[in-house]
N, C-alpha and C positions, 0 to 999 in steps of 0.2 A: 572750505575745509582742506582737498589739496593742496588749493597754496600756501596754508601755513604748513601741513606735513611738505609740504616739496621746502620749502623756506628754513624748519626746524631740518630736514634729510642734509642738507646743503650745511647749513651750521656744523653739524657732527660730521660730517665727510673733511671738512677743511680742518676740524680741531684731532687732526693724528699727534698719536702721542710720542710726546719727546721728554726725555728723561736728562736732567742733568745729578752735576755730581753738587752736594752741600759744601762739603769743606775736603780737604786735601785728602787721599785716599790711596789704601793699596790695593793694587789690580792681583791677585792673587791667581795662584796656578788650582787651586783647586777650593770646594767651600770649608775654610776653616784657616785661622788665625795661626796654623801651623806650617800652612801650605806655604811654598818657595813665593817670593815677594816677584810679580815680572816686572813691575813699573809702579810711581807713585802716577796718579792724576789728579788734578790739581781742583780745587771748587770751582765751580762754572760751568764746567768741560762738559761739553754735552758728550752723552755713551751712547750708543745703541743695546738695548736688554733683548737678551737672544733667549732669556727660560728663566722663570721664576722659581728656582731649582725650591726653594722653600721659603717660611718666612722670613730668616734670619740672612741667605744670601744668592743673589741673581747672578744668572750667566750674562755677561756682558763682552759688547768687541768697542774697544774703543783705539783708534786710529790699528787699526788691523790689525790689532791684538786681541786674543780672546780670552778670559779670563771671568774671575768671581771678583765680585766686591758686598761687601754687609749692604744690603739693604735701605736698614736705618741712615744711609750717605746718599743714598738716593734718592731725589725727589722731581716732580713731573712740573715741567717746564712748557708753557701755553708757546705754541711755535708763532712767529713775527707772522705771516701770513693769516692765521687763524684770528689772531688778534686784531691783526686791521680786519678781517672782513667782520666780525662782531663787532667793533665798534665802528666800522662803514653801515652795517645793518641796524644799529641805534640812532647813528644820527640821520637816519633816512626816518625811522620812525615818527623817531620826536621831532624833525621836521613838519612832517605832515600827520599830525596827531589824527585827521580823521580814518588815515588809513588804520590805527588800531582799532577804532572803534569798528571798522567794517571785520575785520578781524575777527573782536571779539564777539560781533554778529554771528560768524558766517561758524564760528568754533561752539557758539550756546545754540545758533537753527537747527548745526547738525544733532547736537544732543537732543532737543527736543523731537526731531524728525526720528531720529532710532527709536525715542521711547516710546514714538507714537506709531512707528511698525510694529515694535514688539507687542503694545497694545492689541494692535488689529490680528495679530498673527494668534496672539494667544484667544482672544475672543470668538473668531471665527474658526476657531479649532474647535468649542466648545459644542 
């Protein structure tokens, strides 16, 4: 059971989150379509989000400018790193398929082994 929480801990530790930009964008001086324009950025670009000031637009720095952009242009981009270690971590799997079945042993014993403290905890209370 630890090894798969340390395995699944490891998984979400390497998948930090990176935001890029959908299609061509203005970096704006404050949230709203009226604000001074400071720069376009271009689709691809990856930003750093500094505050999810609301739904409509986040505080972003992108190449050391800090500024707002709509949201809806924003989308979360799976970092090259995270990527390969999830698909390193698949093809180890299905490599060696017996390793999920001990897996998904060792993730159904523990289930059965809590239900069967709680069992004894509740019985012997009685």
């Amino acid at each position: 059971m630890k090894l798969v929480l340390a395995f699944f801990s490891l998984l979400l530790a390497a998948s930090v989150w990176v935001y890029e930009i959908d299609s061509d964008v203005n970096l704006r001086k404050g949230p709203s379509n009226k604000k001074k324009i400071l720069r376009t950025v271009a689709g691809g670009e990856k930003i750093e989000v500094l505050e999810k000031t609301n739904e409509f637009w986040w505080k972003v720095e992108y190449q050391g400018t800090e500024g707002y952009i709509a949201s809806s242009f924003i989308v979360v981009a799976v970092p090259e790193t995270a990527m390969n270690f999830a698909t390193a971590a698949w093809d180890f799997i299905m490599a060696y398929p017996a390793i999920m079945g001990i897996i998904l042993f060792l993730v159904v014993f523990g289930i059965i082994r809590k239900v069967q403290l709680r069992r004894n905890k509740r019985s012997s209370s009685k």
